[in-house]
ChimeraX commands (.cxc) that place a marker at each C-alpha (Angstrom):
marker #1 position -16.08,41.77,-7.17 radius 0.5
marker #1 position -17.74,43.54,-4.22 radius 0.5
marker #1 position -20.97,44.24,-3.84 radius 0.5
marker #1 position -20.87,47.86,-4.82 radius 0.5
marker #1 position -18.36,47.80,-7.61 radius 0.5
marker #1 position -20.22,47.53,-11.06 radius 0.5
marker #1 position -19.95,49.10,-14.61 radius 0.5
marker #1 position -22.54,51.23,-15.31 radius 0.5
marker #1 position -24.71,49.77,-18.39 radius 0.5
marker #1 position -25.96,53.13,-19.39 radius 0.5
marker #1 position -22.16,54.40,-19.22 radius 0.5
marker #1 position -20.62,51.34,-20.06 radius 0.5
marker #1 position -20.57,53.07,-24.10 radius 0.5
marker #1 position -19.25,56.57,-23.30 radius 0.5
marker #1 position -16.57,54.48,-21.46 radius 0.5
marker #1 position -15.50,52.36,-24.11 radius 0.5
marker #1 position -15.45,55.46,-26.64 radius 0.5
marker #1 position -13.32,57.39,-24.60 radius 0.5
marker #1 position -11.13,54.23,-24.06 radius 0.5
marker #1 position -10.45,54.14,-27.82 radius 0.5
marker #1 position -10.34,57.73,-28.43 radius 0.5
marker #1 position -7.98,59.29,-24.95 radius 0.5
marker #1 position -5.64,56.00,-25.00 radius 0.5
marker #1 position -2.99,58.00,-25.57 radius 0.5
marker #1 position -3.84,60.07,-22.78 radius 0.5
marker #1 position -5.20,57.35,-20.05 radius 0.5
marker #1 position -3.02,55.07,-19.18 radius 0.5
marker #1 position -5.20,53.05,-16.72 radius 0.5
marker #1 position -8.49,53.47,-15.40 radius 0.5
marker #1 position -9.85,54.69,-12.46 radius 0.5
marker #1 position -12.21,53.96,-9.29 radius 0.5
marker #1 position -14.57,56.50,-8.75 radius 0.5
marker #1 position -17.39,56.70,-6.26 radius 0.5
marker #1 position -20.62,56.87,-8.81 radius 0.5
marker #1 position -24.24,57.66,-7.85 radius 0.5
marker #1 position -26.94,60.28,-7.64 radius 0.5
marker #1 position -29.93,60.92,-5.21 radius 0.5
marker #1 position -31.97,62.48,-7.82 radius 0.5
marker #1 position -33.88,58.73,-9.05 radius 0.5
marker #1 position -34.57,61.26,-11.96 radius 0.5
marker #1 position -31.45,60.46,-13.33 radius 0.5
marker #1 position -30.88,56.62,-13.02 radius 0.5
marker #1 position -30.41,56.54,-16.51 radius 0.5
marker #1 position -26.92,58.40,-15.96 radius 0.5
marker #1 position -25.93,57.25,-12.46 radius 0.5
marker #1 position -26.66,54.24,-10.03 radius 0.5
marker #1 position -29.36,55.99,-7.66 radius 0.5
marker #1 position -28.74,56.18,-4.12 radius 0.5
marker #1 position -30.37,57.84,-1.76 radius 0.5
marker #1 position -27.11,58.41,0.28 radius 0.5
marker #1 position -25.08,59.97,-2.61 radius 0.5
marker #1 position -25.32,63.28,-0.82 radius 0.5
marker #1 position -23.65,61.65,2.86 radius 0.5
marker #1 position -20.23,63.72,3.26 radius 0.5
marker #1 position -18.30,60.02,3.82 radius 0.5
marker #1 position -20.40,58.32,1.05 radius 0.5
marker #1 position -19.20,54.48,0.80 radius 0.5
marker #1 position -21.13,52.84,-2.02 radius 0.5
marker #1 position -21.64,51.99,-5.44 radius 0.5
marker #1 position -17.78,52.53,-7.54 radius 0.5
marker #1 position -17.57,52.19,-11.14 radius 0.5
marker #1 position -13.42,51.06,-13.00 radius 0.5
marker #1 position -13.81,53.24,-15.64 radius 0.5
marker #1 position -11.18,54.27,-17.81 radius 0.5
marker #1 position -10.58,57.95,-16.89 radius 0.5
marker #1 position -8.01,59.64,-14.66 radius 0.5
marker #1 position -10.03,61.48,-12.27 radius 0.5
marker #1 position -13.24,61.89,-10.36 radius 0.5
marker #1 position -15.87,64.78,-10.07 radius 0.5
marker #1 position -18.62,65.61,-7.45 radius 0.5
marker #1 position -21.63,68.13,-8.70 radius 0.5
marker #1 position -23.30,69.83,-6.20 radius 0.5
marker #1 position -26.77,71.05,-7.26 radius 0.5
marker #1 position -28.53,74.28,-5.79 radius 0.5
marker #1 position -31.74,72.55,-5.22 radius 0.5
marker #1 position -29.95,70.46,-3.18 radius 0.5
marker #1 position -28.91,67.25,-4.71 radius 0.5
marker #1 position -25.66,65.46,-5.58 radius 0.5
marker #1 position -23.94,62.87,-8.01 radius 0.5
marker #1 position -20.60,61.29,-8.27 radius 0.5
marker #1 position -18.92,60.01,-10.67 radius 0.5
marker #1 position -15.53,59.78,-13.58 radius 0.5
marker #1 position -14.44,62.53,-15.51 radius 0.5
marker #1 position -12.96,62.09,-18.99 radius 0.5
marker #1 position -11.75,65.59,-19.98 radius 0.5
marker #1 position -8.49,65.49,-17.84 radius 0.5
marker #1 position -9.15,68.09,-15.87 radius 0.5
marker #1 position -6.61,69.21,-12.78 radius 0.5
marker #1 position -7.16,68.18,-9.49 radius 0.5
marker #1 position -9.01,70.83,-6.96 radius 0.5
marker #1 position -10.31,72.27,-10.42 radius 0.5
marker #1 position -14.01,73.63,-10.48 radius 0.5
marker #1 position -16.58,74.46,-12.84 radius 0.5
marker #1 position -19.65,76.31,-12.52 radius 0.5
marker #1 position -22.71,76.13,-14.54 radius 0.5
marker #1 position -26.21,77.83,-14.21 radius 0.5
marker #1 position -27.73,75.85,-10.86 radius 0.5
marker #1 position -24.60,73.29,-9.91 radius 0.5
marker #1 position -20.94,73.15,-9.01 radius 0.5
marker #1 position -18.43,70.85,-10.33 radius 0.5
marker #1 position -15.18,69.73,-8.64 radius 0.5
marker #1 position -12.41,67.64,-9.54 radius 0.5
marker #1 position -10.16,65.27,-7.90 radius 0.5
marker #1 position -6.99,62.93,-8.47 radius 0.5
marker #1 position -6.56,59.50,-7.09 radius 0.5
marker #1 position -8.83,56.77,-6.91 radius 0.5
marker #1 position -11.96,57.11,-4.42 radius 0.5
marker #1 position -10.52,60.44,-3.92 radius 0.5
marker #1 position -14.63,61.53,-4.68 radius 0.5
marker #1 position -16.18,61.53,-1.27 radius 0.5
marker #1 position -15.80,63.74,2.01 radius 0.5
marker #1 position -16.31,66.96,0.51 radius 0.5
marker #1 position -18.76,69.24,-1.20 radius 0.5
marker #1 position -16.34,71.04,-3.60 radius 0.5
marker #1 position -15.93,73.60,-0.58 radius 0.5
marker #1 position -12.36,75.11,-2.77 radius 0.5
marker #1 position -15.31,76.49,-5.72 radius 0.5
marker #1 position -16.42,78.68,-2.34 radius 0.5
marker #1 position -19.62,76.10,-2.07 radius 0.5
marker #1 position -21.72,77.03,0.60 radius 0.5
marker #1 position -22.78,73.25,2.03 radius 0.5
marker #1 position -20.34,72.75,4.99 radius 0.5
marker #1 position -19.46,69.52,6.27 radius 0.5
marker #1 position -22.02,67.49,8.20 radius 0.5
marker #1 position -21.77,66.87,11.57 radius 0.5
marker #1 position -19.27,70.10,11.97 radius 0.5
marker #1 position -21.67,72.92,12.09 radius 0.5
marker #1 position -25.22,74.04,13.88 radius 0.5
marker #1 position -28.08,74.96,11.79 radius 0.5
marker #1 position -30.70,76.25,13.42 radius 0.5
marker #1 position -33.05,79.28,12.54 radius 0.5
marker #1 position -32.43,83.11,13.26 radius 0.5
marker #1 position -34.61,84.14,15.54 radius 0.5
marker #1 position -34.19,87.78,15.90 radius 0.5
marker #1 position -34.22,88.64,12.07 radius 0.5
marker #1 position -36.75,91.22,11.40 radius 0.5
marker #1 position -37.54,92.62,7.50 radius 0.5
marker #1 position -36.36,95.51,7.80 radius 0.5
marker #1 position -32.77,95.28,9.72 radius 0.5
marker #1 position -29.94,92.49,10.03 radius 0.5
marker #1 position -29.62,90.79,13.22 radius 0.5
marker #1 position -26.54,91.45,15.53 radius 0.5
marker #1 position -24.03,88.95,15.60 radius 0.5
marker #1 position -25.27,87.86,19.28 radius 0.5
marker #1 position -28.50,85.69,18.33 radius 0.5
marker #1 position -30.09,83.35,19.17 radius 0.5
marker #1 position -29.16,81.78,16.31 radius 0.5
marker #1 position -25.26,81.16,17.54 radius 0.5
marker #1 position -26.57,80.95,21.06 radius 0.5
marker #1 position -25.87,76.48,21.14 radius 0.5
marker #1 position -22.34,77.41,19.58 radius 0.5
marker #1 position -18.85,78.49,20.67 radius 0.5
marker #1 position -18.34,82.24,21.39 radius 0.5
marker #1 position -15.49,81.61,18.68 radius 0.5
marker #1 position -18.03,80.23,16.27 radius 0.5
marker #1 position -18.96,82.38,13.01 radius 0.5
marker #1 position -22.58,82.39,12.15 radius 0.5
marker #1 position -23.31,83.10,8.22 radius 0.5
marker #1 position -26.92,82.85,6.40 radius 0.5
marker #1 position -26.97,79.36,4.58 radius 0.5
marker #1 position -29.54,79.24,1.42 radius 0.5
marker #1 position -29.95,79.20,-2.47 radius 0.5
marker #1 position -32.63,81.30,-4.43 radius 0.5
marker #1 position -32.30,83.71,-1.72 radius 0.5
marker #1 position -32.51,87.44,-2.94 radius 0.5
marker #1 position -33.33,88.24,1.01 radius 0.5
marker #1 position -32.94,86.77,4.07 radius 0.5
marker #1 position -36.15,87.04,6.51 radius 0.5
marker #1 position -36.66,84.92,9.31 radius 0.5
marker #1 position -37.08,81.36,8.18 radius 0.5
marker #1 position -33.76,81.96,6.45 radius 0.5
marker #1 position -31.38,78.90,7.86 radius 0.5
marker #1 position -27.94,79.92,9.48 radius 0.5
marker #1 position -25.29,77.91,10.33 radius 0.5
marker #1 position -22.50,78.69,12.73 radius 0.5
marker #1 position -18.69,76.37,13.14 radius 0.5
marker #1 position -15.63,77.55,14.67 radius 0.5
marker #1 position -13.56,76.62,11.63 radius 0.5
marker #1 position -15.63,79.18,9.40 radius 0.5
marker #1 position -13.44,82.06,8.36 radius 0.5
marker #1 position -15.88,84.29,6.57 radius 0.5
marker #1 position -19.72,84.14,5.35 radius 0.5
marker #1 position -20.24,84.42,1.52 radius 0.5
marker #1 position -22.55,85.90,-0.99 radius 0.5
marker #1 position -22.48,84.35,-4.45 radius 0.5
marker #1 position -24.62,85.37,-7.84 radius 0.5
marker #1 position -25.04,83.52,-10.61 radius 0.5
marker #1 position -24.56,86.16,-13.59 radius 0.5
marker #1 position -26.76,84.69,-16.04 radius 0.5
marker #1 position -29.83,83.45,-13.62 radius 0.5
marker #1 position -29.17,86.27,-11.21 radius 0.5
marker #1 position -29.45,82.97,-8.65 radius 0.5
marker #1 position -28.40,84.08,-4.70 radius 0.5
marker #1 position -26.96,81.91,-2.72 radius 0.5
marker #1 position -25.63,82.11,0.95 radius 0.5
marker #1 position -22.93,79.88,3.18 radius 0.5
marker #1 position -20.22,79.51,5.02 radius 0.5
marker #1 position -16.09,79.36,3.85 radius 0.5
marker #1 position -13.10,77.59,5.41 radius 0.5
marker #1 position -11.17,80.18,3.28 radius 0.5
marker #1 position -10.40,83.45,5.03 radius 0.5
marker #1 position -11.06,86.86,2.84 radius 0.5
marker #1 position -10.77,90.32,3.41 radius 0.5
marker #1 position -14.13,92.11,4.49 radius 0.5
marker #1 position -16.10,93.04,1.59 radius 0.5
marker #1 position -14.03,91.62,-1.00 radius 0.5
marker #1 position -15.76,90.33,-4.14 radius 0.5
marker #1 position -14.40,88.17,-7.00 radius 0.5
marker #1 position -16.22,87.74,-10.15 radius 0.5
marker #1 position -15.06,84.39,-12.97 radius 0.5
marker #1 position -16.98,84.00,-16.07 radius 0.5
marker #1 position -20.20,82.83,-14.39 radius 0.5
marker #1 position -20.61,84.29,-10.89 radius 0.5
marker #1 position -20.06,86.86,-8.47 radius 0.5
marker #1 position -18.76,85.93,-4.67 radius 0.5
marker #1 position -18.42,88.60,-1.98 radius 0.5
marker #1 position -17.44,87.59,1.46 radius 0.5
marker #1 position -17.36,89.11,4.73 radius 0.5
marker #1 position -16.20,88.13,8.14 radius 0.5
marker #1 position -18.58,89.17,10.82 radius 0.5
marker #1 position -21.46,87.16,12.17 radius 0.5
marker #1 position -24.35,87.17,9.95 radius 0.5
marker #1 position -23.05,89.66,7.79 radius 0.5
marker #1 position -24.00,87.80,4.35 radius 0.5
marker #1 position -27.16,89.12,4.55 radius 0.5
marker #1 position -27.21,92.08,2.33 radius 0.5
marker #1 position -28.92,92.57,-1.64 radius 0.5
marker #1 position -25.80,92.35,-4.67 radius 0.5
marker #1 position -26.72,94.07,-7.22 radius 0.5
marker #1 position -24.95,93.07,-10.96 radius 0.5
marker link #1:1,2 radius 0.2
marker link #1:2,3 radius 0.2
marker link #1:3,4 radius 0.2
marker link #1:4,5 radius 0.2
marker link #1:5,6 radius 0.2
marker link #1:6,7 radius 0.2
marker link #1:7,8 radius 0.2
marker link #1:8,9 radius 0.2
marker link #1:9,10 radius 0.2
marker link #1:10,11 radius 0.2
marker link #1:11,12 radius 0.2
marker link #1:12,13 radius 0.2
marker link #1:13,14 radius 0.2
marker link #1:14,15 radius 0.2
marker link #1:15,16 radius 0.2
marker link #1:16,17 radius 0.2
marker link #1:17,18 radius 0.2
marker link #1:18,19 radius 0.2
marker link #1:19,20 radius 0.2
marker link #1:20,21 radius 0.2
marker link #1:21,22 radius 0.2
marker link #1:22,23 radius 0.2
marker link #1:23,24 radius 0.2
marker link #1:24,25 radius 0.2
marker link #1:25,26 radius 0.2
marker link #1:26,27 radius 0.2
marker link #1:27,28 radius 0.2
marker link #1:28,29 radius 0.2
marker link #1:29,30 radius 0.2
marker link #1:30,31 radius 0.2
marker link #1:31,32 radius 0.2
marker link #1:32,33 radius 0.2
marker link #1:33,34 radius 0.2
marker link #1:34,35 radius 0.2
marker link #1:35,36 radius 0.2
marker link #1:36,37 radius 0.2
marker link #1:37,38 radius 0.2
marker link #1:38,39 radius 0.2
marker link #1:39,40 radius 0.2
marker link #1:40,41 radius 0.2
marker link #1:41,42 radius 0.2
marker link #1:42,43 radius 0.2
marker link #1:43,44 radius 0.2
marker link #1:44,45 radius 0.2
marker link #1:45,46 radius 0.2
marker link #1:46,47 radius 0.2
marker link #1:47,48 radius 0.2
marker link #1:48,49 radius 0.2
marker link #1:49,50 radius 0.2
marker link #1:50,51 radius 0.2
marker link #1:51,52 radius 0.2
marker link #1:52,53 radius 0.2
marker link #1:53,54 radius 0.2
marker link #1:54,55 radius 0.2
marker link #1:55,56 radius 0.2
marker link #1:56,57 radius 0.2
marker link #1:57,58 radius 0.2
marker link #1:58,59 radius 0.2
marker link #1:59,60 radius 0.2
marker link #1:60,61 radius 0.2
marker link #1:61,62 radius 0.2
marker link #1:62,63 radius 0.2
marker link #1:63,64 radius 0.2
marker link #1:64,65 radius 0.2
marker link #1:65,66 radius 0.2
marker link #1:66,67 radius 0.2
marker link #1:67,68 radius 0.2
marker link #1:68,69 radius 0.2
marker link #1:69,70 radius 0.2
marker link #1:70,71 radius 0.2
marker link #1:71,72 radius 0.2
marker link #1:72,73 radius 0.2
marker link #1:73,74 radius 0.2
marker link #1:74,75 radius 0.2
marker link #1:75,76 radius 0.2
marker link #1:76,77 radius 0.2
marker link #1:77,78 radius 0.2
marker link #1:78,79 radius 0.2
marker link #1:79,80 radius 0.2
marker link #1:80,81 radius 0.2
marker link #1:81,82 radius 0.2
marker link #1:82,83 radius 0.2
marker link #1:83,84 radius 0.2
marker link #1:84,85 radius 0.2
marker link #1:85,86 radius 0.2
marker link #1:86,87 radius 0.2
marker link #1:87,88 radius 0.2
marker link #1:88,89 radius 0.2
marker link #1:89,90 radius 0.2
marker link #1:90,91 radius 0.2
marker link #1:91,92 radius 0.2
marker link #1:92,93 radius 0.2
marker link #1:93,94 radius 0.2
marker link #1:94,95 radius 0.2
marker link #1:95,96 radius 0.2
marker link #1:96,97 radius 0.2
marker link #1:97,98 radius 0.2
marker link #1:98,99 radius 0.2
marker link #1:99,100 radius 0.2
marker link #1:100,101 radius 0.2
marker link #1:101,102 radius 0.2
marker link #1:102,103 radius 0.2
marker link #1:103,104 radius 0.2
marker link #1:104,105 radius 0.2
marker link #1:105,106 radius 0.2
marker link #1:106,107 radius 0.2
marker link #1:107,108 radius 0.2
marker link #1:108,109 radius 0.2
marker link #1:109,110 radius 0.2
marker link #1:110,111 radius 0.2
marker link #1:111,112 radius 0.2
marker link #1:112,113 radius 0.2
marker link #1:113,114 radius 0.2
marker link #1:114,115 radius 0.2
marker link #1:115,116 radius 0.2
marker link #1:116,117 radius 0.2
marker link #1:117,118 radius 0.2
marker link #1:118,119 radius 0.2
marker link #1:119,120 radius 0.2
marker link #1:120,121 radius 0.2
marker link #1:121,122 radius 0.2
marker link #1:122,123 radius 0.2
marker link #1:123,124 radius 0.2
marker link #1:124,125 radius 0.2
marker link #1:125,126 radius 0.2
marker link #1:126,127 radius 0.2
marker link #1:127,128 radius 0.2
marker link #1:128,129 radius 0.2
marker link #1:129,130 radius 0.2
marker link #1:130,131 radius 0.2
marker link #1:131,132 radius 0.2
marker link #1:132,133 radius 0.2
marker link #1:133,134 radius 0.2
marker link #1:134,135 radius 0.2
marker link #1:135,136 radius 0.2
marker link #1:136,137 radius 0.2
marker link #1:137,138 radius 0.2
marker link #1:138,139 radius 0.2
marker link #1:139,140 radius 0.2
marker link #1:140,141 radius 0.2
marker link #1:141,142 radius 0.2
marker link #1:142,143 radius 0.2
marker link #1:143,144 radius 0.2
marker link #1:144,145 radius 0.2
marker link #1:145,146 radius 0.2
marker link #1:146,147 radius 0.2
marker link #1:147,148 radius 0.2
marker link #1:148,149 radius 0.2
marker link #1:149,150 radius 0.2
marker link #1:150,151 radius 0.2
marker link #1:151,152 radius 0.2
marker link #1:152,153 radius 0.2
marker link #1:153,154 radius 0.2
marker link #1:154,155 radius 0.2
marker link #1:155,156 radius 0.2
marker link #1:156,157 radius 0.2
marker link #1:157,158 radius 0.2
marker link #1:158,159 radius 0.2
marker link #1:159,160 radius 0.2
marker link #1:160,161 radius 0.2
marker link #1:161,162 radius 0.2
marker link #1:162,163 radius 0.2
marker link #1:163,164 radius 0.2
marker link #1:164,165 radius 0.2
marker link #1:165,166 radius 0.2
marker link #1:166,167 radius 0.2
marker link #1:167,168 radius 0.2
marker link #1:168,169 radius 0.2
marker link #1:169,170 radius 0.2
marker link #1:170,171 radius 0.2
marker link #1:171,172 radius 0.2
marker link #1:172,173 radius 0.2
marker link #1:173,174 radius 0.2
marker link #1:174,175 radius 0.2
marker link #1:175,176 radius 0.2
marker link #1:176,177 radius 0.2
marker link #1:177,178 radius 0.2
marker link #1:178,179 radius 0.2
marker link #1:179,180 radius 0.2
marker link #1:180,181 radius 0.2
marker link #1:181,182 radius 0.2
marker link #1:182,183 radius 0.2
marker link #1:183,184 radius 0.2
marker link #1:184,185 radius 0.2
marker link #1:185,186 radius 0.2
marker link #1:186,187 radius 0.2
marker link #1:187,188 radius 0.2
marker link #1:188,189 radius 0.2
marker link #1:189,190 radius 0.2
marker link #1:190,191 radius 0.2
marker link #1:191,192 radius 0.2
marker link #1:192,193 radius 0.2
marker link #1:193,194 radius 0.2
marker link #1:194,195 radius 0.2
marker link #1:195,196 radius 0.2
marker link #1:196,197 radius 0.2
marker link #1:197,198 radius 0.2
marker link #1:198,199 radius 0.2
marker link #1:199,200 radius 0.2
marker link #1:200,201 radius 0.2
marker link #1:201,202 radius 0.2
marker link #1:202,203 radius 0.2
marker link #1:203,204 radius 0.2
marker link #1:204,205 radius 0.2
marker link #1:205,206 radius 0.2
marker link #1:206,207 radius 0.2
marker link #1:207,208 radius 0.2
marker link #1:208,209 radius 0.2
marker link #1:209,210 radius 0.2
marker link #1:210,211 radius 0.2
marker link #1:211,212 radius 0.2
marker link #1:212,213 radius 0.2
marker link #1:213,214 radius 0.2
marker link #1:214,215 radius 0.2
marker link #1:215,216 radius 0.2
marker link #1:216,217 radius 0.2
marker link #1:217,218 radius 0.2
marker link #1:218,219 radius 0.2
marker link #1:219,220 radius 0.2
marker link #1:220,221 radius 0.2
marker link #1:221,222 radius 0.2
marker link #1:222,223 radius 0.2
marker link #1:223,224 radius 0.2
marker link #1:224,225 radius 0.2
marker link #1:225,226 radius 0.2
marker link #1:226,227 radius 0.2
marker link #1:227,228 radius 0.2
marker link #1:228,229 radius 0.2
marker link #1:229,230 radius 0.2
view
């Protein structure tokens, strides 16, 4: 057994249980990546520091399920590990202050951030965060900052932040080539704001609301910087 492949005591039950009760519907179990950076919850997941690296390598867990989920937290942490309600591959969920996202296959639980639910942390190592530098209180920069200054002229700059009713100054932005549009999205029951970057490209100004938020995108430079109001 390598180093990194255990079963999880604390999980070891709710894997049993749902080997007796889904065997009709899992045929064989799974390998999923499993860990969380939070040490709060090393009751739940192995704890590791590096759960939130984009290529995470470490601790997997046989479990019998038949697929894998990453949850991306606003404030910023991350955890990986089995799913046992069968859900699709590429499926999300969204709850109140983290993202879900599913995938088939196993291992198939590192190198992303569940950027198909429109989640605004990019890849690592593929984009330049720096600060805007030209962002005053009361008016939006222009798309020529500063800020986009150490990228490509073909690079798309958005706002990157969470719990952000307004952007001022300190506000982060990020800026990558492969961007497509910047996007706004609102939690509807915490009224939480949060501000990134999509692969996807959308039509300027177009919004989409599901049963939890509310995402508008745009597709100039800096553009995701205005107030939504539910």
């Amino acid at each position: 057994m390598d180093k990194h492949q255990v079963l999880l005591p604390a999980r070891l039950s709710l894997g049993v249980v749902a080997l007796v009760i889904g065997a009709a519907q899992v045929a064989t179990a799974s390998n999923c990546y499993e860990c969380a950076d939070n040490p709060k919850w090393n009751s739940w997941y192995l704890y590791d520091p590096g759960c939130g690296d984009f290529r995470y390598n470490g601790w997997v867990t046989d479990m019998p399920s038949d697929s894998c989920e990453i949850i991306v937290y606003d404030d910023g942490y991350t955890s990986r590990g089995h799913d046992y309600n069968h859900r699709d591959d590429g499926y999300c969920h969204y709850e109140p202050g983290y993202t879900m996202c599913y995938c088939k296959g196993d291992l198939c639980n590192t190198e992303g951030f569940c950027s198909q639910c429109e989640y605004p942390r990019p890849t690592p190592g593929t984009s330049t965060t720096t600060e805007a530098t030209t962002l005053t209180t009361t008016s939006p920069p222009p798309p020529t900052t500063d800020a986009t200054s150490t990228s490509s002229p073909d690079s798309l700059a958005c706002y990157q932040c969470m719990g952000c009713s307004i952007v001022d100054s300190s506000t982060p932005v990020i800026s990558d080539a492969s961007y497509q549009s910047c996007v706004t999205t609102i939690s509807l029951s915490s009224g939480n704001v949060i501000r990134g970057a999509s692969y996807d490209q959308h039509s300027d100004g177009e919004c989409i609301q599901n049963t939890v938020s509310l995402f508008c995108w745009c597709s100039e430079g800096l553009c995701n910087d205005k107030s939504i109001q539910l």
